[in-house]
TORVO-955207 format. One line per 10 residues: number of its first residue (from 1); their letters; for each residue z negated, y negated, x of C-alpha. Coordinates in Angstrom, 1 decimal. Example, Ala and Ser with C-alpha at 12.3 -4.5 7.8 and 13.67 -1.06 7.14 Angstrom:
1	as	-7.8:4.5:12.3; -7.1:1.1:13.7
//
This chain:
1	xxxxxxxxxx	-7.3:-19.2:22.7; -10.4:-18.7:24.7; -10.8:-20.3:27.9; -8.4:-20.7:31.0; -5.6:-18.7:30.5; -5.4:-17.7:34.2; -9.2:-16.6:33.9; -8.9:-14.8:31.0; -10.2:-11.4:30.7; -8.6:-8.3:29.4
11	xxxxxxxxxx	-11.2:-8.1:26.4; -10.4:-12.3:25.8; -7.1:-11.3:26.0; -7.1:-8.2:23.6; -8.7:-9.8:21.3; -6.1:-12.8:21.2; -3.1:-10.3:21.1; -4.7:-8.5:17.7; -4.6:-11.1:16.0; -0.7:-11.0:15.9
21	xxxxxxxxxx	-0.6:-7.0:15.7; -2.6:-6.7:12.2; 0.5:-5.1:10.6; 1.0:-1.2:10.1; 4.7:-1.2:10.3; 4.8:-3.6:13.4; 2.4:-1.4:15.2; 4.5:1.6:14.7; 7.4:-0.5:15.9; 5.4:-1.3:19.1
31	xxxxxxxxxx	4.7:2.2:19.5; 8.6:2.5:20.1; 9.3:-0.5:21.4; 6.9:-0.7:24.3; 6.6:2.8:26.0; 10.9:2.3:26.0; 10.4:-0.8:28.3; 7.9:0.9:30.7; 10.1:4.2:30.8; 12.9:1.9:31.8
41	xxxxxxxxxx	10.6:0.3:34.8; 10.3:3.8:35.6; 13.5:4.8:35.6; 14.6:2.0:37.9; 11.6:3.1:40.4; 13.1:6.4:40.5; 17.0:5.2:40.7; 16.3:3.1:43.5; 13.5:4.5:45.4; 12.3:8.6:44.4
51	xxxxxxxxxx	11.0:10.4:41.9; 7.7:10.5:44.0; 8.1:6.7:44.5; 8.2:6.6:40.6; 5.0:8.8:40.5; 2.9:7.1:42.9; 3.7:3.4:41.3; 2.1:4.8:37.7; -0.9:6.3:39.4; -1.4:2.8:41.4
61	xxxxxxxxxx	-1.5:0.7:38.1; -3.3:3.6:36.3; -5.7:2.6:39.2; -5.7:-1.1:39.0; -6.3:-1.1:35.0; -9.5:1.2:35.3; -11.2:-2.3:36.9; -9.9:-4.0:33.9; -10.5:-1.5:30.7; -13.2:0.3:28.7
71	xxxxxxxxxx	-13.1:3.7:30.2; -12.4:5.0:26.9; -9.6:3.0:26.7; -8.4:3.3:30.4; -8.4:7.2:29.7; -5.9:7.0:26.5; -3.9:4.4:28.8; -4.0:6.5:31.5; -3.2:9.8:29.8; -0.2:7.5:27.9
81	xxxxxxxxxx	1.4:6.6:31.7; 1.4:10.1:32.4; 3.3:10.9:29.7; 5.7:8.5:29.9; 6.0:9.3:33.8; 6.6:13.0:33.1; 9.4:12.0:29.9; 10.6:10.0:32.6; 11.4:12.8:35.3; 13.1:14.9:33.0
91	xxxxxxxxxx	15.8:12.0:31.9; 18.3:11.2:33.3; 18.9:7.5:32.9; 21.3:5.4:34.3; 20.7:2.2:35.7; 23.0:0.7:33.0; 20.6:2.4:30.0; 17.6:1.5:31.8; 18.2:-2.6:31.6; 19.3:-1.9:28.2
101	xxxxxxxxxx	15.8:-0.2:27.4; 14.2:-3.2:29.0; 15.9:-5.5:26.6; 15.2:-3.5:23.9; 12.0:-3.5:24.5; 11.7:-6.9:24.4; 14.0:-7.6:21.9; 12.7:-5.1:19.5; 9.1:-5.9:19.7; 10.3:-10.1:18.5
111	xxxxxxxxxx	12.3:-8.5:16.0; 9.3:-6.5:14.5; 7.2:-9.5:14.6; 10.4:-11.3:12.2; 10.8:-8.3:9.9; 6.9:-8.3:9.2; 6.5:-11.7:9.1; 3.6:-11.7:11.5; 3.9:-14.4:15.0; 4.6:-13.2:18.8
121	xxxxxxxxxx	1.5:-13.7:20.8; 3.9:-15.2:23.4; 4.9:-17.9:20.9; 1.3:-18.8:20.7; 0.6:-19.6:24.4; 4.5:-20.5:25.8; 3.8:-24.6:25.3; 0.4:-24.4:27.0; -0.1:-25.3:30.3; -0.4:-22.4:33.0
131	xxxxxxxxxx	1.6:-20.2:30.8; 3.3:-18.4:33.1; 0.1:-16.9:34.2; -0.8:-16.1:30.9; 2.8:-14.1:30.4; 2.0:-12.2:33.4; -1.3:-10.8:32.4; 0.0:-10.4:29.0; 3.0:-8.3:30.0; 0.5:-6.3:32.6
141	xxxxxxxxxx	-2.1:-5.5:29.8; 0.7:-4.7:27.2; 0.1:-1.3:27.0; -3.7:-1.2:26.9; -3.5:-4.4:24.4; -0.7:-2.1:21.9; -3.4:0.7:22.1; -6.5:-1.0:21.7; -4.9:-3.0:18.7; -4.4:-0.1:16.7
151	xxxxxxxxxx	-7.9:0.6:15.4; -7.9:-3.3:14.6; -5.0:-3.0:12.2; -5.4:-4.3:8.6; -4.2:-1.3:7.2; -3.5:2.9:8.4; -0.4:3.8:9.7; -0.8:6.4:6.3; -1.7:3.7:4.2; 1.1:4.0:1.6
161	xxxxxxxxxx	0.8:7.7:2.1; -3.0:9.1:1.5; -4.6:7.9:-1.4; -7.1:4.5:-0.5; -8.7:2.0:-2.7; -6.1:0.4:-4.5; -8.0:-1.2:-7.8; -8.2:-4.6:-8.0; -9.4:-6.9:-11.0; -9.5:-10.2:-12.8
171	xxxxxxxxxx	-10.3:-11.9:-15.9; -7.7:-13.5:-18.5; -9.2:-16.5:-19.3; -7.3:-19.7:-19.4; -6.7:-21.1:-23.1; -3.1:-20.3:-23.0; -3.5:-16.8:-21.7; -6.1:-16.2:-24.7; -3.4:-17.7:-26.9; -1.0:-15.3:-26.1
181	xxxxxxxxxx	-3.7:-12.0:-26.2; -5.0:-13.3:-29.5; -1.2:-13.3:-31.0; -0.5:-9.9:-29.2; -4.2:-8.5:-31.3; -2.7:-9.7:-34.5; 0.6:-8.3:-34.2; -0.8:-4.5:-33.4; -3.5:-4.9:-36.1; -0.6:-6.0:-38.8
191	xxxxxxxxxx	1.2:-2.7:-38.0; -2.0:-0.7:-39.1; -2.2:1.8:-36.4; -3.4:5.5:-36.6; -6.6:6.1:-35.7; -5.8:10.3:-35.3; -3.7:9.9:-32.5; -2.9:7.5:-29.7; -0.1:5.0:-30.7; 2.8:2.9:-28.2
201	xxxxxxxxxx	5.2:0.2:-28.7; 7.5:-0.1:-25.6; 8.2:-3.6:-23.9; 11.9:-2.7:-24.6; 11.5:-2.5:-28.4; 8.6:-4.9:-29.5; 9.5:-7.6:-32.1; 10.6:-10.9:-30.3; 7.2:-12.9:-30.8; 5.4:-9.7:-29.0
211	xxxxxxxxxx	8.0:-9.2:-26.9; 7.6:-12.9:-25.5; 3.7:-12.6:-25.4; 3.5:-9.8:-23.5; 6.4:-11.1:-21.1; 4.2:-14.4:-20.8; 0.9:-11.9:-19.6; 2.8:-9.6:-17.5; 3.5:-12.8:-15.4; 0.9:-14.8:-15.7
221	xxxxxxxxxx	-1.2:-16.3:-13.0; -4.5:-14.0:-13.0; -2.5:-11.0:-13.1; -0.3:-11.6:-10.2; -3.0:-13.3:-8.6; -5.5:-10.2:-8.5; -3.2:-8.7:-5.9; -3.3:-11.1:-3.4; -6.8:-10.3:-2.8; -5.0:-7.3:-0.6
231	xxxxxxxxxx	-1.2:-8.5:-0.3; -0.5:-11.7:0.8; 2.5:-13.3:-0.5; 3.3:-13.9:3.3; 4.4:-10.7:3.4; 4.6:-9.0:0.2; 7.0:-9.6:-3.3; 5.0:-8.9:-6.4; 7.0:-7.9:-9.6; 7.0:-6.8:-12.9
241	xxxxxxxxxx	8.5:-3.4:-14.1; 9.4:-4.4:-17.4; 10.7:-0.4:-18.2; 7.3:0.7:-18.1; 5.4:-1.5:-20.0; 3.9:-0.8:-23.3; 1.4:-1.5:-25.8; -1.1:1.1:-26.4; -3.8:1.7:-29.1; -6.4:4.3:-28.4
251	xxxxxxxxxx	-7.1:7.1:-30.7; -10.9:8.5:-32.0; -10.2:11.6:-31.3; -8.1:14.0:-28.9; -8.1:17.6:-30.2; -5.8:19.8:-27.1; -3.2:17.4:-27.6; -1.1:15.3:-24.6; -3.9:12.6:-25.8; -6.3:15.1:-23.8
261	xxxxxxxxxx	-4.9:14.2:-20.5; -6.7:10.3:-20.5; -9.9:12.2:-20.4; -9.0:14.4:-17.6; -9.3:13.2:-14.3; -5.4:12.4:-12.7; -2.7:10.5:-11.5; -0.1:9.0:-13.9; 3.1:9.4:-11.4; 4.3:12.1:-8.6
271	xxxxxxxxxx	5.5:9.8:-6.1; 2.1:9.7:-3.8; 4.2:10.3:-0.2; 6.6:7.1:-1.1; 6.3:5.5:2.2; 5.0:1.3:2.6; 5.2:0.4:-1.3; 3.2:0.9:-4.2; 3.4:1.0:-8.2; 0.4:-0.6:-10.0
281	xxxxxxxxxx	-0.5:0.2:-13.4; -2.7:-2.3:-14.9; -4.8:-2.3:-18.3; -5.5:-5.0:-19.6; -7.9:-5.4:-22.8; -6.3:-7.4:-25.6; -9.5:-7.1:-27.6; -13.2:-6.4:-27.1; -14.4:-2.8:-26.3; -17.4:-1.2:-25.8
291	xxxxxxxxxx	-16.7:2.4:-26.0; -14.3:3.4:-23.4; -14.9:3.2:-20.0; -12.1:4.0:-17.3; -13.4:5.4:-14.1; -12.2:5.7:-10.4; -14.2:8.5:-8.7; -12.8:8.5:-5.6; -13.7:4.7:-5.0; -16.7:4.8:-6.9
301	xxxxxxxxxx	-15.7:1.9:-9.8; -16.1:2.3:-13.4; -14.9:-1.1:-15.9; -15.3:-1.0:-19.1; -12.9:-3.4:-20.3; -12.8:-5.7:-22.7; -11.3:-8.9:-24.2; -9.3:-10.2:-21.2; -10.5:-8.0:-18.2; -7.7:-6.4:-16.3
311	xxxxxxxxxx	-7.3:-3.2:-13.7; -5.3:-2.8:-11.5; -4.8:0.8:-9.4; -1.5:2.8:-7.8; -0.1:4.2:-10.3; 1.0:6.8:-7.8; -1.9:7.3:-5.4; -5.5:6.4:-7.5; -7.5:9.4:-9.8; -9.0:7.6:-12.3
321	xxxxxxxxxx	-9.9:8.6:-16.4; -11.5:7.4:-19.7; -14.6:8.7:-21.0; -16.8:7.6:-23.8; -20.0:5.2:-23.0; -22.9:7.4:-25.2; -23.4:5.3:-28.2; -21.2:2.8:-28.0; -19.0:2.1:-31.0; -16.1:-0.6:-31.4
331	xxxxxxxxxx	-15.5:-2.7:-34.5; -11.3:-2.4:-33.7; -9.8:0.3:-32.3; -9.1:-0.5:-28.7; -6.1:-2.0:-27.5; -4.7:-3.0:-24.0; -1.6:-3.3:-22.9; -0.5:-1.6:-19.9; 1.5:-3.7:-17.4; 3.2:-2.8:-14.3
341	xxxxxxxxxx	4.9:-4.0:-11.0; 6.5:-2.9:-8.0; 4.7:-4.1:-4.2; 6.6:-4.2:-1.1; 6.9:-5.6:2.1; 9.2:-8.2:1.5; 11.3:-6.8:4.5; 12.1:-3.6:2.7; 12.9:-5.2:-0.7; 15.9:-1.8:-1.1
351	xxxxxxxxxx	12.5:0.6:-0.6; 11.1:-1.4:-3.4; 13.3:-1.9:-5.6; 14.0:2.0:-5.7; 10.1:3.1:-6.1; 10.4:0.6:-9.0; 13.4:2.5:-9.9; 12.1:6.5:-9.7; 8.9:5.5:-11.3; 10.4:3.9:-14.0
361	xxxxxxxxxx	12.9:7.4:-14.7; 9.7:9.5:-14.1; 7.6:7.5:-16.6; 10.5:7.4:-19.2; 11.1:11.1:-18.9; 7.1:11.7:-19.4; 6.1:9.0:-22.0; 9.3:11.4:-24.2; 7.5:14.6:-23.6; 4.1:13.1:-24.1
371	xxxxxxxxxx	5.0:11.1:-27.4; 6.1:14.7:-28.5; 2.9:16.4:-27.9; 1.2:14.1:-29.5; 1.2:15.7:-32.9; 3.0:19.1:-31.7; 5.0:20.0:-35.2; 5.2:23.7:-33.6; 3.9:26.3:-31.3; 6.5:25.4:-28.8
381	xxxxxxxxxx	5.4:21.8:-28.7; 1.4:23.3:-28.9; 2.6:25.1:-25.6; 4.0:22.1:-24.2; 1.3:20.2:-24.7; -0.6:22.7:-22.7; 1.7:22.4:-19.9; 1.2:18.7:-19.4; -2.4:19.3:-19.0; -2.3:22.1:-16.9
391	xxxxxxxxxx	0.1:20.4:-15.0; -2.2:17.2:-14.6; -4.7:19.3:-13.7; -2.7:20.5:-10.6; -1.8:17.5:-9.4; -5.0:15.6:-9.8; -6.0:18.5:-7.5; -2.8:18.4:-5.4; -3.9:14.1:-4.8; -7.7:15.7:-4.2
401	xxxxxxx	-7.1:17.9:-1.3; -4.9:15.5:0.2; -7.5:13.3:0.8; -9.0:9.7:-0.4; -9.6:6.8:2.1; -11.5:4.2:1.0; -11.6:0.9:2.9
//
């Protein structure tokens, strides 16, 4: 903390409090939490002295905090009191509610600091000497502080909603990892895969010695690692969807088939408004590649993976798509294995657990139509495969319009 708590100034004391507010969700709880304690102030102005008394007493600390604040600041603050003045005239709330309000108000605001795992600010200061000073300034800036933290805040309050950078990578390189890749490369290349069309073994129906491989990957250190470079396990739960996972071996050609779609630019799942969670599909190469290169246009990124490199991106939110690299040419047909897992707060574990759950029944439901447009055997199936890529084609456009925030 910065200097003499009873000197400090509103900036030194902003600055303090964001450190504690850096969570979306908590934010969003203060938004609640705190103009409920200053309408109950309010309302206990009013009860005991007038609606005019109740008037005056926000335009006086409107007044005071203008000596204190950025004007830009001081005129969002200011504009907020009025509000919350006005929504305060037309209630009618008893002096009973009101002390309730006030506890809730000071209640909730410790009980969104437990549920997202981040610290009071009061907790940080409370043993110091000269603390009571401190609380007093603290609980006269709270408003101001709430509002200036939001800009500050690690993440948007639409974070989970819009789509954003959400690719992150790593490198498979311990011995034992390689050990395990090397034994997954040998297994695909025994089963002498087609090179006309995509093939795809599902985690649920590999051969044991595959199976335990590509368990062994799925959790392996650099692959749960790479997502702590944006979710720290403070606060988030990392784990594997073993229903989606599959091993996939690319084709050299795709001729108006479902295959088409990899090529196109889109997004794998439907599921892009699922609030405060996300779904990661990750590829990782099991053997060296040259030739295909996935890209991520609306963050810029291109990888072109190969023996042991691994991206990550929401399988939900992030356009990405494969494209050829002019000249290139593999000795092996490409393989990867495409691993996925479920990120949540680990305060909403239920929200979690059922993205994990309607993105596994969505996948399942699409991996049956795709596998049967493939090689469509008829007209029917020719017209179905058409409708998958007309349909990706809407809703990479759908994901496009809504918008892409990089950060």
């Amino acid at each position: 903390m910065m200097g003499n708590p009873r000197m400090m100034s509103f900036l030194d004391l902003s600055r303090d409090f964001q450190q504690y507010h850096k969570n979306a969700l908590n934010m969003a709880l203060h938004l609640v939490t705190t103009p409920a304690g200053y309408i109950a102030v309010l309302a206990l102005i009013q009860s005991y002295a007038s609606l005019h008394a109740q008037q005056t007493a926000t335009a006086l600390y409107a007044v005071c905090l203008l000596a204190s604040l950025p004007i830009k600041l001081w005129s969002v603050t200011a504009c907020f009191l009025f509000v919350l003045s006005w929504v305060t005239s037309q209630l009618d709330i008893s002096n009973v509610l009101a002390i309730g309000l006030v506890a809730f108000s000071y209640f909730g605001q410790d009980f969104s600091h437990w549920l997202t795992g981040e610290k009071t600010y009061q907790s940080t200061y409370t043993k110091d000497g000269g603390w009571p000073a401190l609380l007093a300034q603290h609980t006269f800036f709270l408003l101001p502080c709430v509002l200036d933290a939001i800009p500050h805040m690690d993440n948007g309050f639409l974070y989970w909603i819009v789509a954003s950078n959400h690719v992150v990578y790593n490198k498979i390189s311990a011995p034992e990892d390689r050990k395990h890749l090397t034994l997954l490369r040998q297994w695909v290349l025994s089963k002498n895969p087609s090179k006309e069309h995509t093939t795809h073994w599902w985690f649920q129906t590999l051969e044991k010695s595959a199976k335990d491989s590509f368990d062994y990957i799925a959790n392996s250190k650099p692959c749960i690692d790479m997502f702590r470079q944006k979710y720290s396990s403070n606060l988030w739960n990392v784990e594997v969807i073993e229903g989606m996972n599959e091993i996939y071996v690319a084709s050299e050609s795709h001729q108006n088939n479902s295959d088409t779609v990899f090529y196109m630019q889109h997004i794998d799942g439907p599921w892009y408004l699922f609030p405060f969670c996300g779904a990661y599909r990750c590829i990782l190469a099991v053997n060296e590649n040259n030739r295909i290169c996935t890209h991520f246009p609306m963050v810029n990124t291109s990888h072109t993976l190969s023996d042991g490199d691994v991206v990550g991106f929401d399988f939900n939110r992030e356009i990405h798509y494969i494209d050829n690299n002019v000249g290139a040419i593999n000795k092996e047909q490409r393989i990867t294995l495409k691993l996925h897992y479920v990120i949540y707060p680990k305060c909403l574990k239920p929200i979690g657990k059922l993205l994990a759950f309607v993105t596994t029944m969505y996948d399942i439901s699409a991996r049956n139509l795709f596998v049967a447009t493939i090689r469509p055997p008829s007209l029917f199936w020719q017209g179905m495969a058409y409708v998958i890529l007309i349909s990706t084609k809407l809703t990479f456009l759908g994901e496009q319009f809504i918008g892409c925030a990089p950060y």
